[in-house]
N, C-alpha and C positions, 0 to 999 in steps of 0.2 A: 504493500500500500504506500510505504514511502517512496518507493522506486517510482509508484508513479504518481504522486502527486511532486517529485523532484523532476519527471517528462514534462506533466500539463505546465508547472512554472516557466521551464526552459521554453515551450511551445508559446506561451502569452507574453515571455519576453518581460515578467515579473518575480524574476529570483531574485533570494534575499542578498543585500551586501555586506552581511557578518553581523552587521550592530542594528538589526531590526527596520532595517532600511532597504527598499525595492533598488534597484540599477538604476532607473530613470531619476528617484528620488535623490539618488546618490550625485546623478549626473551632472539635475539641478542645481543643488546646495551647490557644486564644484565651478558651474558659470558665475553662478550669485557670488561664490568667495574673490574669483577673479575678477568680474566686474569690478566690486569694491576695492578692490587691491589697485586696479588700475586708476579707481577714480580717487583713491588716497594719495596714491605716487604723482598725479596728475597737480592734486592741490598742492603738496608738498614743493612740486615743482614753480607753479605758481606764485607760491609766498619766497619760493628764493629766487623770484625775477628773472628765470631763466626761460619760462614760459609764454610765449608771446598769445595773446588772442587771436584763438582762430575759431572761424565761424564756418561750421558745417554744412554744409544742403543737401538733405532728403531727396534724393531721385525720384521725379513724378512728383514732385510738388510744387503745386504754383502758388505765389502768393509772396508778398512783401517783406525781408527782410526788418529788423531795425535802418531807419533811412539817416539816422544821425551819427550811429557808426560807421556805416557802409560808407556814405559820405567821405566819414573823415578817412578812412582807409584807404580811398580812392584818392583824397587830396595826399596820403603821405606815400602812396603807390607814384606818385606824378610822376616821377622820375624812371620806372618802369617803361611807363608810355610814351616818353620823349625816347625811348633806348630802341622800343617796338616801332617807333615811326621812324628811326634813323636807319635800323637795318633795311626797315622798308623801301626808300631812298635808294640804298647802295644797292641790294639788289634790284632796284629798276635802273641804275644808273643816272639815276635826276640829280647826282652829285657831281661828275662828270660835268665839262666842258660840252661835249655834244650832246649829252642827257640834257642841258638847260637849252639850248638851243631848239632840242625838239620839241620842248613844251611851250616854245613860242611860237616856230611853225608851225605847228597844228592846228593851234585855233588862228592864227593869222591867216594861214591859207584858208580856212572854212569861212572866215571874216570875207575873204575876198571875193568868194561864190556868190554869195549874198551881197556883195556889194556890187557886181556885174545884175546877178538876178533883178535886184529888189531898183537899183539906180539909173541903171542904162535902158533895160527893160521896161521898166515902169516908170521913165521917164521924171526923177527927182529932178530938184531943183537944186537941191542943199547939200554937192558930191562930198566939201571936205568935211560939215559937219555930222554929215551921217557918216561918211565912215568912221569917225571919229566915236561918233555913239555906239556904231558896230561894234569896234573892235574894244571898247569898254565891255559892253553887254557882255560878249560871246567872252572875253575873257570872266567876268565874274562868273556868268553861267558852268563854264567850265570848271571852275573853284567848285562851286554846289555840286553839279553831277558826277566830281571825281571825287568828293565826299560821299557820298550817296552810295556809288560803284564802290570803291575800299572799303567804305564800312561796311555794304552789306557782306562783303566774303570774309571779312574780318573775323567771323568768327566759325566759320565754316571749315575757313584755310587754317587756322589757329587750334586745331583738337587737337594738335599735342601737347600744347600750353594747356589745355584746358583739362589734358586727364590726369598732369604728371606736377602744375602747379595753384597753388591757392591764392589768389588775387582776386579783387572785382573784376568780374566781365567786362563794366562796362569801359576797362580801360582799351580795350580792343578798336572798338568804332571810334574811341572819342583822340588814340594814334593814329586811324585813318583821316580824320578830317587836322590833326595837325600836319599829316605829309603834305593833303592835299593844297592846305594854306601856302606851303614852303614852298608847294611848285608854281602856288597861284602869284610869288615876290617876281620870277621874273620876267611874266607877261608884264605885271603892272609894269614896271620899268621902262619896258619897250614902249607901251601908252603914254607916256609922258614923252617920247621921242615923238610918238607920232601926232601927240596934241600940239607939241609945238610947231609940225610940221606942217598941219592943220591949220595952223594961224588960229586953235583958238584958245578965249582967253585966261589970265591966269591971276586968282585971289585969293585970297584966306579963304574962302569960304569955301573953298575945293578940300579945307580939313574937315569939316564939318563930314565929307564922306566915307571920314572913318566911324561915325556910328552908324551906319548905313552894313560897312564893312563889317562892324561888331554884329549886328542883329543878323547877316548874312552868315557868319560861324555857326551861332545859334543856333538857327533854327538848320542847316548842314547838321551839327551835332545829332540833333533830334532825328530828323530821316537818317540819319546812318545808323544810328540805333535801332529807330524801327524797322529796317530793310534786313540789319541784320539778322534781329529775330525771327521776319520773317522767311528769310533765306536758311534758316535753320529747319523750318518746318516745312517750308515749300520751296523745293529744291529749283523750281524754275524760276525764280522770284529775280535772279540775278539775266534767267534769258530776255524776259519780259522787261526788263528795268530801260533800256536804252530807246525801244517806243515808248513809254510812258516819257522821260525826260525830251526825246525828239517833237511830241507832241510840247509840252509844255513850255520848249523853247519858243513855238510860234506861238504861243498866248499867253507871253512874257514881253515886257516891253523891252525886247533889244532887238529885232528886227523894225523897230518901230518906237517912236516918239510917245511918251506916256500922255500929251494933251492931244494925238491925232484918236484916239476910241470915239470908234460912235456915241453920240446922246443916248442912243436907247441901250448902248453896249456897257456903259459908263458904271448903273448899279450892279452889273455883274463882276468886275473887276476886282471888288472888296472880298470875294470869295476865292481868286488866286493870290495867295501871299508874296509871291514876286512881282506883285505890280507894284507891291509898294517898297520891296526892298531892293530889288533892283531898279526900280523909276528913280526914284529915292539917289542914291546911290550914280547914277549914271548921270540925272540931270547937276548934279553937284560937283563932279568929277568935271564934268566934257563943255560944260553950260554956264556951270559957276551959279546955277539957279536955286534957290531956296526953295525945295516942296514945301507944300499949306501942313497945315499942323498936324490935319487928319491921316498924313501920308507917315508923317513921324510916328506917330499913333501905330497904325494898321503896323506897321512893320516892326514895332518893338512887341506889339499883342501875339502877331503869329508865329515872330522867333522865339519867345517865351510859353508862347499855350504849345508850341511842335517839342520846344525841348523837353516839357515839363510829359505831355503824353509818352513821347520815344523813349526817352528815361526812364518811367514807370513801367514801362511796358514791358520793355528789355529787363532790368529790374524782378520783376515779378514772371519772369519766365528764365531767367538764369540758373534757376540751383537743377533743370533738368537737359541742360546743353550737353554733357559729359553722357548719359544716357541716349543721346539721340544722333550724337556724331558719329 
């Protein structure tokens, strides 16, 4: 009888462990004692400063972080992200002599398409000031969409950072849109060749289109974030991205004068946010003109409501990127 009530035990996987205790019971106690032990050593380490804060994320969980530490770890990470958008650089060779040179024939030669198409074609009046606003536009535009393009792969291209180190994410998108600023120093340069070549004129007030420039980071910051996330989940999001931007160039004021919009086309306008950061920005730079108040307005609202969305959203889809790469 004992023989076989010593088989059924063995068979249910319920034999004793010498001191009145089943296998599994034993097994249990044996995680509990390690957990503990780890999470003693853990403290211990803690209280002797050797332990730095580090914040975990649950795979398959979405949802918001503490945002005032994330924050600050992102602001003492900076130096991370200045390293990430440097190597990014070298390997595209935008450091390089002929690396700068291409990033300004690219959009120059596209500036010129559109200046044959839109001036000779369509018979303008105004050859050196519109090219002049062309090649303004198309080089800001350029700034944005090569934000947008980087960040969205930023973090698609980046899963080996993402399995093997602990950082905020969102320091990924927010290296892409500094490379993209670095490459956007030596079109502007060239535009200030070509403004003067232009004959047009030249005032303080052409500084004023560094908050124009500022709200343009911005709200870049923001879509690079978002693109990115969603290039995480939707793998064509990166094929897709270059019509969506080609379209948006044509209903963005750089192929065109921000006071030529039709009357009836006029309240639509306030719903594309580069009407008024780039209008903004271009009439100030090329024109020396002061936009109305509401144009300051619109363009500080949509680079601050796009970054505060992108951020959040990235944010609160991060701790399951490592899972999905």
């Amino acid at each position: 009888m004992g023989d076989g009530m010593s088989e059924a035990d063995q068979a249910t996987g319920h034999r004793d462990a010498g001191d009145g205790r089943t296998e599994e019971q034993a097994a249990a106690d044996a995680a509990a004692a390690d957990h503990a032990a780890n999470r003693e050593a853990n403290e211990r380490a803690a209280r002797s400063g050797y332990l730095t804060e580090v914040q975990v994320y649950e795979p398959h969980r979405v949802g918001l972080p503490p945002l005032v530490p994330y924050f600050r770890e992102l602001w003492n990470r900076r130096e991370f992200a200045a390293e990430l958008s440097r190597a990014e650089m070298r390997s595209a060779n935008t450091r390089t002599f002929f690396g700068q040179i291409w990033l300004v024939i690219n959009p120059l030669l596209l500036a010129g398409v559109y200046f044959i198409l839109l001036f000779i074609l369509a018979r303008r009046q105004d050859g050196a000031a519109f090219f002049a606003h062309l090649t303004a536009g198309i080089f800001a535009f350029y700034f944005i969409s090569g934000a947008i393009t980087t960040g969205a792969r930023s973090v698609v291209g980046g899963g080996a950072l993402i399995a093997n180190m602990s950082f905020p994410r969102l320091l990924m998108p927010l290296s892409s849109v500094r490379t993209a600023f670095f490459r956007f120093l030596p079109p502007l340069a060239v535009y200030f060749a070509i403004h003067a070549a232009t004959g047009q004129p030249w005032s303080w007030k052409m500084l004023l289109a560094a908050y124009f420039l500022g709200c343009m980071t911005v709200f870049a910051a923001g879509l690079a974030a978002l693109f990115a996330t969603l290039q995480v989940y939707f793998r064509d999001t990166l094929s897709f991205l270059p019509y969506f931007l080609r379209i948006w160039l044509y209903l963005s004021p750089v192929l065109w004068f921000i006071e030529e919009v039709p009357a009836k086309l006029a309240p639509f306008m306030k719903f594309n946010p580069l009407f008024s950061v780039l209008g903004g920005f271009t009439d100030l730079l090329v024109r020396s003109d002061v936009p109305p108040l509401h144009i300051w307005v619109m363009a500080a609202v949509w680079s601050v409501l796009m970054a505060v969305v992108g951020f959040l959203f990235f944010i609160s889809r991060e701790r399951e990127f490592a899972v999905r790469l």
